[in-house]
N, C-alpha and C positions, 0 to 999 in steps of 0.2 A: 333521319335514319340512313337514307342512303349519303348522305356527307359523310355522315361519320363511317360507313361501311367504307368510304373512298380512302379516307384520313389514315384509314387501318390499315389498309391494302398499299397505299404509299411507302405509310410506316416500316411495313412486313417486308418489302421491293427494296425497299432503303438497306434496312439491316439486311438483308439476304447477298444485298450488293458488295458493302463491307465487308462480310464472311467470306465470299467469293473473291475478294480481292488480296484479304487477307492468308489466308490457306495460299491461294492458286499465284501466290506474289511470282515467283520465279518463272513460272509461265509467260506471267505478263510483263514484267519486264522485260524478259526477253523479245515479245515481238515489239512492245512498244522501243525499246533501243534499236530493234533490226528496220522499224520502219523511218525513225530519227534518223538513221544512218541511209536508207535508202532517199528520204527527203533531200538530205543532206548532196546526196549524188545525181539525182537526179537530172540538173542541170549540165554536170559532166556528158551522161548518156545521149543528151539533146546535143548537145555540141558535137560530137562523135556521131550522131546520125544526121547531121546537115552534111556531110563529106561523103554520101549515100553506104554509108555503115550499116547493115540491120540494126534493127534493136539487139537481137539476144548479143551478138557478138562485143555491139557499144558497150552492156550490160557486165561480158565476161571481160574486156579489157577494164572499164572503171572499176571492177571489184579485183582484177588484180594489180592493176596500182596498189587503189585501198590498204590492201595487203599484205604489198611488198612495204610501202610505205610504215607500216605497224611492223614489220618484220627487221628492218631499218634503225626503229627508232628503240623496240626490242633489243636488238643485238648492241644498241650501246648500251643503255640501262645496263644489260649483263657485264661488259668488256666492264665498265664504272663498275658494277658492284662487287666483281671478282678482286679488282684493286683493292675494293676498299675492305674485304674480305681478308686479305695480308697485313691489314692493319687493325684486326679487332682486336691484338695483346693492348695495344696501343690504347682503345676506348676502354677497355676494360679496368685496364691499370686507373688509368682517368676516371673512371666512373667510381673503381674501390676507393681513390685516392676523395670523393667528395662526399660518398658515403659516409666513407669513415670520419672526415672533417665536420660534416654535418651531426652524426652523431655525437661527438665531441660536443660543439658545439651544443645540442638539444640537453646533453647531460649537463654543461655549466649553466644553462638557463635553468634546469633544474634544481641542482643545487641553491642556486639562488634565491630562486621563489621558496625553496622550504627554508631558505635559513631567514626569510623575509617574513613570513607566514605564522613557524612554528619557534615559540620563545627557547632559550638556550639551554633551562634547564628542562625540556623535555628533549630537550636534540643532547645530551648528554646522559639523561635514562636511556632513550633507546640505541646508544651507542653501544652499553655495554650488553655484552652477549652472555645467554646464561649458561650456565655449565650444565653437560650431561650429566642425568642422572648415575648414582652407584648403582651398580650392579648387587644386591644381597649374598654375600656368601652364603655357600650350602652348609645347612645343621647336619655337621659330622658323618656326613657323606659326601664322596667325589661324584663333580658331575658325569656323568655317563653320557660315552661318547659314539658313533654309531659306529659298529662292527665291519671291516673291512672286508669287502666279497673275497671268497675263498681265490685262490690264485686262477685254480687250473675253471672259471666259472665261464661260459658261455657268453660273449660281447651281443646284446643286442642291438642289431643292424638300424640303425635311422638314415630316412629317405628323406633327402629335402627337395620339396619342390622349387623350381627356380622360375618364379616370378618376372613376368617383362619388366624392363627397364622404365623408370618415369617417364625419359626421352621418348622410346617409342610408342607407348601408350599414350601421349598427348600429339604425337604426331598422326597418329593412329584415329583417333579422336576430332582430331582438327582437319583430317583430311575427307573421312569419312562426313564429316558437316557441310563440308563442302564437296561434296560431288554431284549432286545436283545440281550445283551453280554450277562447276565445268562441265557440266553435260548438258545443258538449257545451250552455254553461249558457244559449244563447238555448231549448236544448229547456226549461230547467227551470220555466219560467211552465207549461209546457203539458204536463209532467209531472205538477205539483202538483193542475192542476185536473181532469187525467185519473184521479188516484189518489185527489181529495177526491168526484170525481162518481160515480166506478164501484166507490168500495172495498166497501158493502154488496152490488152484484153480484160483485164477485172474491170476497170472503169467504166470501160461500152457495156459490159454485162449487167454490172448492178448499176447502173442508168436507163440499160433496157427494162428492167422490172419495174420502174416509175414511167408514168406518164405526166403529159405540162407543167404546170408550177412546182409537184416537188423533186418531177428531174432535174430541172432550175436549179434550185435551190440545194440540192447536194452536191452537184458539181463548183456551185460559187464553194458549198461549205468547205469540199474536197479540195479546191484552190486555196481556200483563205488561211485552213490547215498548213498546208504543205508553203507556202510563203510565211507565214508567222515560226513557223517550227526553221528553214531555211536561213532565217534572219537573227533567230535568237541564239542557232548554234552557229552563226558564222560571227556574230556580234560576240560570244562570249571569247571562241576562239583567238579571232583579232588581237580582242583586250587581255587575252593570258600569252597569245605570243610578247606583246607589247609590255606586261609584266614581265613577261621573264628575261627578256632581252635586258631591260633595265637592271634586275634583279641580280641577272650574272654579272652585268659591266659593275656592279656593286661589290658583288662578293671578290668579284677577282682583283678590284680594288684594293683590297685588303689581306689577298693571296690565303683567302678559304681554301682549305682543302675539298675537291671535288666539285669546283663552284661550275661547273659545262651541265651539270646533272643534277645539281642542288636548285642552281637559279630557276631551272624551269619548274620544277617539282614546286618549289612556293611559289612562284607566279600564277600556275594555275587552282593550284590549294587555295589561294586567298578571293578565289570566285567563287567557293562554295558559302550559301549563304549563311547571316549570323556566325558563322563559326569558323571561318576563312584567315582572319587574324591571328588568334594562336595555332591553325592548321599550318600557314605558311610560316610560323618561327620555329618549328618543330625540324625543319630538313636542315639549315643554315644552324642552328645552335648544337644539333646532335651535330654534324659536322666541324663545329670549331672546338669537340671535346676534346682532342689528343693535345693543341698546342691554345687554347684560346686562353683570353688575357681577360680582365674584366673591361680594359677598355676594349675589346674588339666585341664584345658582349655587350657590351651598351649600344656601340657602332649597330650591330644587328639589329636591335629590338628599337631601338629610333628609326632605321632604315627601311626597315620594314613594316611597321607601324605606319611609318608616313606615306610610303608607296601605296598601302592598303586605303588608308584614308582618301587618298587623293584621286585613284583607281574611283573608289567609292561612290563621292560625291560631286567628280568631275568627269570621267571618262565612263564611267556604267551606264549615267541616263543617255549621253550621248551613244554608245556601242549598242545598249539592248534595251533600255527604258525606252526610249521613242520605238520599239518595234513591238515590244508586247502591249506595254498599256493598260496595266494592274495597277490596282491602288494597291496602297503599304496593308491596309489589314485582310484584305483578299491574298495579297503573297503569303504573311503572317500563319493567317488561319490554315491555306494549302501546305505550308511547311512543316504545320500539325501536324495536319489530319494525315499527309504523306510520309513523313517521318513517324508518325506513331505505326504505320500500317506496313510499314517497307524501309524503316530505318536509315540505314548512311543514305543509301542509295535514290530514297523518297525523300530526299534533301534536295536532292540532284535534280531529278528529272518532276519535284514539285510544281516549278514555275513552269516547264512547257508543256507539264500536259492541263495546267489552270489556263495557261495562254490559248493552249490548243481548244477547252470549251471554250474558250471564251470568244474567239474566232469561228466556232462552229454556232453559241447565241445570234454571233451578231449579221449572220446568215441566215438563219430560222428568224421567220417574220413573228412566229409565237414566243420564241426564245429570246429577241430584243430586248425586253426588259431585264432580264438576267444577264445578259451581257453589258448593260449600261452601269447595273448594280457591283459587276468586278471590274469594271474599266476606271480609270485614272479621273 
């Protein structure tokens, strides 16, 4: 009895966790990215305080690097998309121009299949169209027609109300969806510098609340965290600069329009998992719509394809596989279970916070077997 009271109560903790994850998503990503990014800097703030810097001051110059740096890379994305902003007659025309080709096209597939399908003298019954019925002449009376309002009669006034526009009702719409998300990530500047200024005070505090083996044991946890998390975003980083850099000397190859802002944008796309391959053909093929050829269209989707593959199977386990240390159905399952619970986003940040327990098992002397059971 008391097992299964235990089994319940697990059960109960489990789901209430998931509810809690699920509802309260924007919450938690947001601190779990403010602390990825604060891991992330961490090392900067330590460099900066060997040249006897404070902390808080180390903390306020690495965060506005950070942010000048994002302000930096901001301001081009804009300058590129305002350009390409003068040329949307340009995709547009291109886009009607493949519509309409395609439709053509779908209609002579049609054609074909009915005249393949359905025998000739039925495609010649239903060619011929029936005639509308006669109308019955009236028995020896004129139709009667409705009386014309007298001249000098009263106009009644109609109001019409005027309705919002499609446009601003879906922008309306889509912005309002998203205001919760810009409002979570204006905290995250001021997260990052509150967890890079105060983390040596959190740390001694909640290590002061344990005593011997398990103050031990959360400080290794707290290290094993912050070096696995450090490793897997410097390790994807690397390997998307290193895409992209290839990615442009490719597209510009071939004189892609936009390829300084395109190459990067798939270089990194193509690290998102399972779905990385057509995420990064989607910048480079919208981009070769105004002039592209069908051979520069092949050129891409081989080029890129292969980049992806070779990223893949050559250069990921080397970049981030030897740091996390997941086996393939442990990542699998977490890109469910995350992706079902937090969507694009739980794609993204699946594998380090599965890395991240699983760095925290392999610390907890009770936890070790769980951690053996997601390791590689």
């Amino acid at each position: 009895m008391e097992k299964t009271t235990r089994v319940a109560i697990s059960i109960l903790a489990a789901a209430g966790g998931v509810a809690l994850l699920y509802y309260g998503q924007v919450f938690f990503i947001t601190v779990i990215i403010a602390f990825m990014i604060a891991f992330l800097l961490e090392p900067a703030v330590r460099l900066f305080m060997r040249i006897r810097m404070p902390r808080g001051l180390a903390s306020f110059l690495v965060c506005a690097l950070w942010l000048g740096c994002l302000y930096f890379a901001g301001l081009a994305l804009y300058t590129e998309g305002m350009a390409m902003a003068d040329d949307l007659p340009a995709y547009g025309a291109r886009i009607n121009q493949l519509v309409d080709s395609a439709a053509v096209r779908v209609e002579g597939v049609g054609k074909n299949v009915y005249g393949t399908l359905v025998p000739r003298r039925f495609q010649d019954q239903s060619s011929v169209q029936p005639l509308p019925p006669e109308v019955p002449a009236g028995r020896g009376k004129a139709a009667k027609r409705p009386a014309d309002p007298p001249a000098n009669a009263p106009v009644q006034e109609v109001r019409l109300r005027q309705e919002p526009t499609a446009v601003v009702s879906y922008l309306y719409d889509y912005l309002r969806s998203f205001y919760s998300v810009l409002l979570m990530a204006s905290f995250i500047p001021f997260l990052v510098y509150f967890i890079l200024s105060w983390g040596d005070h959190l740390r001694a505090r909640l290590l002061f609340t344990l005593e011997g083996e398990p103050r031990y044991t959360l400080a290794k946890a707290l290290d094993g965290v912050g070096d696995m998390v450090r490793a897997y975003v410097v390790g994807n980083f690397l390997l998307g600069v290193l895409l992209s850099v290839a990615s442009s000397i490719l597209f510009a190859s071939v004189r892609l329009p936009y390829w300084p802002v395109v190459g990067p944008m798939s270089g990194f796309l193509s690290l998102v998992p399972y779905i990385g391959m057509p995420l990064a053909l989607i910048p480079p093929l919208v981009a070769a719509l105004p002039t592209g050829s069908p051979t520069q269209y092949l050129f891409l989707l081989v080029s890129v394809g292969l980049l992806h593959l070779f990223a893949l199977n050559l250069l990921y386990p080397k970049f981030v596989g030897s740091r996390v240390h997941l086996n393939p159905l442990a990542v699998t399952l977490a890109l469910m279970l995350w992706g079902m619970l937090w969507g694009g986003i739980g794609l993204i940040l699946a594998i380090p916070i599965t890395a991240g327990l699983k760095a925290i098992c392999d610390n907890v002397s009770s936890l070790k077997a769980y951690g053996r059971l997601l390791g590689d």
